[in-house]
N, C-alpha and C positions, 0 to 999 in steps of 0.2 A: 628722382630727378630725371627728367625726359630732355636730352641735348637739342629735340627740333623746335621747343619751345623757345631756347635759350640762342636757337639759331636764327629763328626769324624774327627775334627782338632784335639781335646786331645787324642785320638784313637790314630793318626798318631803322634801326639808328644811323646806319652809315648809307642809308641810300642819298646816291649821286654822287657818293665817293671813287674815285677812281685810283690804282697805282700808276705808275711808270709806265707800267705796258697795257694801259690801258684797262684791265683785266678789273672788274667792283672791287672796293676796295674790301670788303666784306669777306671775300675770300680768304683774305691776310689773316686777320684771326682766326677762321676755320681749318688753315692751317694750322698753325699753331697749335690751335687746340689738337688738331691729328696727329701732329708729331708728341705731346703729351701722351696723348692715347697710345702710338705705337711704342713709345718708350714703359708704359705700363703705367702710367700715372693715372691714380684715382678722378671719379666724374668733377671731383672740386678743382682739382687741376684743372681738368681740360676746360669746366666753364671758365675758371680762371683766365685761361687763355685765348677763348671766347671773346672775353670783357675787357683782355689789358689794356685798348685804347682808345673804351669808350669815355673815358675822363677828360681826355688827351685832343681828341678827336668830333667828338658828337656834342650834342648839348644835354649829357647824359648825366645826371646826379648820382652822387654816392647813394643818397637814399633811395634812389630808385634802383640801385644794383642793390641795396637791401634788401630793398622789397621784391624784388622779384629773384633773387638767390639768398646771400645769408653776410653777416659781417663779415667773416673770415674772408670772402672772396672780395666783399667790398674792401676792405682792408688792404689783399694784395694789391689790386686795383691802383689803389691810391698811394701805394708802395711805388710800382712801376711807371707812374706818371710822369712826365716830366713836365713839372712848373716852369714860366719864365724866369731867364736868370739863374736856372740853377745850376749847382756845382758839380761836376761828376762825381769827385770823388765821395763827395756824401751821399749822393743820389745810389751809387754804385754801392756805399757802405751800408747803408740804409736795405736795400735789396739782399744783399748777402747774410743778414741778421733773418730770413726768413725764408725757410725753404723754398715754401709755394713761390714767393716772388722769384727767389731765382732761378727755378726752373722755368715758370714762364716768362721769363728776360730771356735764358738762353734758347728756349726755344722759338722764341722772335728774334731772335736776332741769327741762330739757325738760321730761317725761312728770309728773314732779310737779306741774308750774305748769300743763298741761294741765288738770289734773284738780282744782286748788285751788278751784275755782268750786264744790265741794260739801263744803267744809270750811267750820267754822262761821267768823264773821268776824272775828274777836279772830284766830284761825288766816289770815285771809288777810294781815288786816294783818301781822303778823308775818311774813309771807312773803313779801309784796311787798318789805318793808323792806330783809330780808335779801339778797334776789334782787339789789334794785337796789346793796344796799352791796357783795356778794362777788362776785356770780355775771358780772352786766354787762362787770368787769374780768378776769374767768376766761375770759369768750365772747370779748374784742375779739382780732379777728383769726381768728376758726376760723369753720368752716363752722356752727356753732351760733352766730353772734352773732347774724345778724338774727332767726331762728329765735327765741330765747332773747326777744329786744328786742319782737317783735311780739305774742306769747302772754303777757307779762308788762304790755306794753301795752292786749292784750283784757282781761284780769286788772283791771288798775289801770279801767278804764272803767265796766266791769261793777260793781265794786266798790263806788267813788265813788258812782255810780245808787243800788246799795240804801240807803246812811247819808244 
């Protein structure tokens, strides 16, 4: 498995996507996927992370993440999605029954909270909230906890200062 294949498919899926700062939106899971990577997680990981929001996101089929990677990844995929309507706590519960998923949750949401500092702040607050109620108990014990704990603490600091 060669990751520039699997890079310029999310390329091609999320083109004209943009984040907050502008920046393609396609970057976002290349992140992800790199924080995988640096944390030492396997290629299925990092495609994992690659994929988590072409469900979500694109007009991306499960069986097309089959077809061109494998079930397990479509699988997390479809683990990490979030459908209308739905509930955290299951969403949340649902993710933590499977490793892959929750690494690549926490580390999107890592690279998310990195980046929250240029979202407007009705959006941080909201995000801090959520981080601290689902995510905090999703990181305890993995190589993302203190990660998770310390960028959510520059977050809340930073924060606090502007209000």
């Amino acid at each position: 498995m060669k990751l520039d294949n699997y890079i310029e498919f999310i390329k091609e899926k999320h083109k004209g996507q943009t984040r907050i700062q502008g920046t393609p939106y396609y970057m976002h899971p290349l992140e992800v996927s790199n924080i995988l990577y640096e944390k030492g997680f396997s290629i299925e990981y990092q495609i994992a992370g690659l994929f988590h929001d072409l469900l979500e996101d694109t007009n991306t089929t499960y069986e097309e993440i089959v077809a061109i990677s494998n079930k397990e990844i479509a699988d997390v995929v479809k683990l990490v999605t979030k459908e209308n309507g739905y509930v955290m706590s299951e969403y949340i519960d649902r993710i933590m029954k499977n490793d892959m998923a929750r690494m690549v949750k926490l580390a999107d949401r890592l690279h998310n909270l990195s980046e929250t500092h240029l979202a407007s702040e009705r959006f941080k607050e909201r995000y801090i909230k959520e981080t601290e109620e689902w995510f905090i108990d999703l990181a305890a014990g993995t190589v993302f906890e203190e990660d998770i704990k310390n960028t959510l603490n520059n977050l809340k600091q930073e924060f606090y200062e502007e209000i």
